[in-house]
N, C-alpha and C positions, 0 to 999 in steps of 0.2 A: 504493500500500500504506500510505503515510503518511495516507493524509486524501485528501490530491490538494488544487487551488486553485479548485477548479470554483465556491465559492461567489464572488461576484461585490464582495462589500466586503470579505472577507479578502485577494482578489486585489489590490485597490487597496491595502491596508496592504505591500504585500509590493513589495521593490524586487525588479523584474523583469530589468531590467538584466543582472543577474551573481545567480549562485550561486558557489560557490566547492569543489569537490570537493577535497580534501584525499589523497593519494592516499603510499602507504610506496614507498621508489625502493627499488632491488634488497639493499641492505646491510641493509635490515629495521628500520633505526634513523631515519632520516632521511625528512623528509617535502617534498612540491610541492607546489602550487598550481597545479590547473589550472582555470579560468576556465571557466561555461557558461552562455549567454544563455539566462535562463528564457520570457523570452517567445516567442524562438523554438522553441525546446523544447515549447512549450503548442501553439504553430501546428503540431508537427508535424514540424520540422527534423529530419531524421533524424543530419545532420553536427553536434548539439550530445546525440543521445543515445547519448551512451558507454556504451561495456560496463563496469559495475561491475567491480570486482574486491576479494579478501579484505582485509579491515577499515578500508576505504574509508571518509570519511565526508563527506558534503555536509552544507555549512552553507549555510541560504537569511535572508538578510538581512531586518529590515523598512526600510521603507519609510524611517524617519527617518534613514538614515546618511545620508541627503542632504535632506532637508527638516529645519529644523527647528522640532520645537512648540510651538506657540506657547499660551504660558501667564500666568496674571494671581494674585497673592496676596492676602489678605487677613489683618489681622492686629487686634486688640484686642478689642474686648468683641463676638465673636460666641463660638458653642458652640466650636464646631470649627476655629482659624483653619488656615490653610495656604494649597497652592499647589493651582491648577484648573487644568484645559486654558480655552483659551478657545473660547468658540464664536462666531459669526458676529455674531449679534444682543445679545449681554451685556452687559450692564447693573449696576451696582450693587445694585438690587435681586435680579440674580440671583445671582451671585456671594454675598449674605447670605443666599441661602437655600440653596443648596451649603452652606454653613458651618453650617447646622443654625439659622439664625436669630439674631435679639439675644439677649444676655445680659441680666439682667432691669435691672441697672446701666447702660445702653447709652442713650445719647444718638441715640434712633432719628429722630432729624428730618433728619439732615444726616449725611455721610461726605466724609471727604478723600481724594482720589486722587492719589497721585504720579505722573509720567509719565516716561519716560526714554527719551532720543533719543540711544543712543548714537556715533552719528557726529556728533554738533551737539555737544557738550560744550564749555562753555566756562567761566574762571576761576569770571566771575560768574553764572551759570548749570546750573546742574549735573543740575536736576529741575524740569519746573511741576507746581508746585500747583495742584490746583482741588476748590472747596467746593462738593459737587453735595449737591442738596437731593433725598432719599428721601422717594417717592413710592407710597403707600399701592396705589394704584391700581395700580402697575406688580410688586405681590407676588400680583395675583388675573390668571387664562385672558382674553382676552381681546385685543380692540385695542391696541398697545401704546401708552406716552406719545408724541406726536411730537416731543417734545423732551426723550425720554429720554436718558441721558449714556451713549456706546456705548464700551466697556473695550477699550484696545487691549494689544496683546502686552507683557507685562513690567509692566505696569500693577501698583501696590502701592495697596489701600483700604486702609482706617485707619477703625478705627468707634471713638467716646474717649465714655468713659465722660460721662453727666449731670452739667452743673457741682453741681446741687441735690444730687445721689442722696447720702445716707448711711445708714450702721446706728448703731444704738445706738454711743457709746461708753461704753465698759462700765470698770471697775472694783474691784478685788478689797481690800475690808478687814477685817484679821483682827485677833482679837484681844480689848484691854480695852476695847470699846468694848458700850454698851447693846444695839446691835441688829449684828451684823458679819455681813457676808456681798457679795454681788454688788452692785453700786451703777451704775446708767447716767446718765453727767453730764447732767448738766438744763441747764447753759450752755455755752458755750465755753473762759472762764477759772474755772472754778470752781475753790476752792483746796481744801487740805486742811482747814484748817479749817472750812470751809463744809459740809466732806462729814463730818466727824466729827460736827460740830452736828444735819445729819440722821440721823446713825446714833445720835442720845439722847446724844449726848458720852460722855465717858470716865468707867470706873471707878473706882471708889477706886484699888481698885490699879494702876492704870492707869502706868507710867513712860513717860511722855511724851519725856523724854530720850532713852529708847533705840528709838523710832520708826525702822521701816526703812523706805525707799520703792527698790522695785526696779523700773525701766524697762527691762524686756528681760533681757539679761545681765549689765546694770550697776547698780551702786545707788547713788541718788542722796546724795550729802552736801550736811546743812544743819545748822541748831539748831534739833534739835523743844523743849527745852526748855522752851517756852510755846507753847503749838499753841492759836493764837487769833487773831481776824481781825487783821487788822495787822502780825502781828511777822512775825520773819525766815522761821522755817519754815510757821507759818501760811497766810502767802502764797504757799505753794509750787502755781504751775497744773498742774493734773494733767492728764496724756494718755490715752488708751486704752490701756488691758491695764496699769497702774498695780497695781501691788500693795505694799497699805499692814496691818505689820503693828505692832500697837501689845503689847509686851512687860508682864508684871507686872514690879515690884518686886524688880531680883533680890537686892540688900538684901551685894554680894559685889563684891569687886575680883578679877581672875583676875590672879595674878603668875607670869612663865612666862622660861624662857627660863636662864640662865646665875646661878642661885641654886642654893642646896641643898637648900629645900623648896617646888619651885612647884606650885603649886595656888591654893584661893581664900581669901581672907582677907577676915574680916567687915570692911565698909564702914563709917568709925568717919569722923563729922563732925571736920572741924580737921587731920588727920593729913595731912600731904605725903609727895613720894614717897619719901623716906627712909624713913618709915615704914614702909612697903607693902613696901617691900622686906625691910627689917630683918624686919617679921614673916616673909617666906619665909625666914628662916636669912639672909639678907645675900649679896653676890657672892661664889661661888666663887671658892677657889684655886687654880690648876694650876699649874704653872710655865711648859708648855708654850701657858698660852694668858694674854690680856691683857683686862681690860675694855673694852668696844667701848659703843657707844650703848644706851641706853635710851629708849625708845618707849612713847609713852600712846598709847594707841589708843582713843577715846571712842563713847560707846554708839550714835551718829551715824552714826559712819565717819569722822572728821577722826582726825588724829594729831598730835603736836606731839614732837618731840624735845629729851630734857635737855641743855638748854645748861651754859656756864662763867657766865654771868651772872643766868640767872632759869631756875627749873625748875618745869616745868607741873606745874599741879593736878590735881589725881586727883580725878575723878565716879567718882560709884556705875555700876558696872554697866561702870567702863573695864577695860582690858587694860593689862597694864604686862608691857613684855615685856624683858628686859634679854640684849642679845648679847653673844657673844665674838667675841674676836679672835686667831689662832692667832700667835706667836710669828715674826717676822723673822727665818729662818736667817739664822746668822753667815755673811758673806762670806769667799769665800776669802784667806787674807792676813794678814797680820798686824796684831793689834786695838791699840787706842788701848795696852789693859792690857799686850798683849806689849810695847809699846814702852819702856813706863814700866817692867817688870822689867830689860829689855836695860841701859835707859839707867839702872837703877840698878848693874847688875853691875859696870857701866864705871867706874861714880866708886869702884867699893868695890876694884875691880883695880887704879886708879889712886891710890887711896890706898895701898895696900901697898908696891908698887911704888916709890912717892916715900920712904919710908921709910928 
């Protein structure tokens, strides 16, 4: 009523051995295991066909809970990598066409196979390697190679990409520059300078100072301050997906942070940070809070903090950010002050007293 096993490779997939009928004992909650040789059962055995009974269930097994499959993977620059059954006569070649073929990066002359033998395991030994050479002839019907390289069980290929193969490296410049947009590096170390010079170099307004260069999620700090072949930031080598943005003129210091008026204050040559500050209204008073560090933060991304000995200069276009610092609760206990009233009570008690 199910099917039956009559076809002849479904019956091979099928472990014959045992079925397993599953059968409720009399309490209705609880279940047994009773055992039925399927092959004999197909011959005919009358002594393995039982009488069903209400909500019985036979489970007929495959074949692998006692064989098992034997399988090969492949892994890098094909379409599709993963794992295959293996079959008798496979090959490398075949295995890469299971896989949907090379990827168009794909180093098609040659694949690596790892081998593993796992009862031979030892310290220095663990896998052989071997560099089989893919063979053109052995992807077309046909005669096969006779010294094609045959995949055994557990077997791992490895297809590594062309040492040659690249794309563009490309790069993003935005900005005050004559010509800005997408750029693909023409050498290997090209620097920024190089790459501004093909983009018609910079605009008037152009603040080279405040140049950003972001690699990924991070941005790089340097001194764009003279972006020309040679100097510091000049020679910065760029890498792929580089993104270089060149700012105008923002002609303004942004003073922020633990003042009374922060915001931005026109950028006036000669003026230190005293200044900068003073113009925001000067550090707040609280009682509850205390002056904490002040921070230049430069159009670059460097920072330098106001020391007791020398206090950094202020660029156009920096951040000067001035913190607080909240107030040390008094400890519990008695303070320097209470001691000094006490130990004045005492001489003033001891003066009477002697009197």
């Amino acid at each position: 009523m199910a099917g039956g096993l009559e076809d002849e490779l479904f019956r091979k997939q099928t472990y014959l051995e045992r079925a397993d009928l599953i059968r409720y004992n009399d309490d209705g909650i609880t279940t047994r295991i009773i055992p039925v040789n399927l092959k004999k059962l197909l011959e005919g055995d009358k002594a393995e066909d039982l009488v069903l009974a209400d909500k019985d269930h036979l489970k007929v097994y495959d074949i692998n809970v006692t064989v098992f499959p034997k399988t090969v993977s492949i892994k890098g620059l094909v379409r599709r990598p993963g794992q295959f059954s293996l079959s008798d006569n496979m090959g490398v070649e075949d295995i890469i066409l299971q896989a949907g073929g090379f990827e168009k990066e794909a180093y098609q002359y040659e694949a690596e196979v790892f081998r593993v033998d796992p009862y031979n395991i030892t310290p220095d030994k663990l896998v052989s390697a071997h560099k089989v050479k893919v063979s053109r002839e052995n992807f077309k019907a046909g005669a096969p190679d006779k010294n094609k390289f045959l995949l055994q069980d557990r077997d791992l290929v490895v297809v590594r990409q062309h040492p040659d193969f690249q794309y563009q490296r490309n790069v993003e410049l935005k900005g005050e520059v004559k010509f800005p947009g997408t750029y693909s590096l023409i050498k290997e170390k090209e620097t920024l300078a190089e790459l501004i010079e093909r983009a018609g170099g910079l605009k008037n307004e152009a603040f080279s100072q405040g140049i950003t260069l972001e690699r990924g999620d991070k941005q790089v700090l340097s001194d764009f301050e003279k972006v020309k072949k040679g100097s510091r930031g000049g020679s910065l080598v760029l890498h792929h997906g580089d993104v270089i943005t060149v700012p105008k003129h923002p002609g303004v210091v942004s003073v922020e942070g633990f003042v009374f008026t922060p915001g931005l204050v026109k950028y006036t040559n000669g003026w230190d940070l005293d200044d900068y500050v003073a113009a925001a209204g000067g550090v707040m008073v609280d009682d509850n809070y205390i002056e904490g560090e002040t921070i230049v933060y430069y159009p670059g991304g460097a920072a330098k903090v106001d020391g007791w000995l020398c206090s950094p200069t202020v660029k156009e276009g920096s951040r000067v950010v001035v913190k607080k610092e909240k107030k040390p609760d008094e400890k519990e206990g008695t303070s320097l002050k209470d001691w000094v009233g006490i130990l004045a009570s005492i001489v003033t008690i001891s003066y009477y007293l002697s009197r």
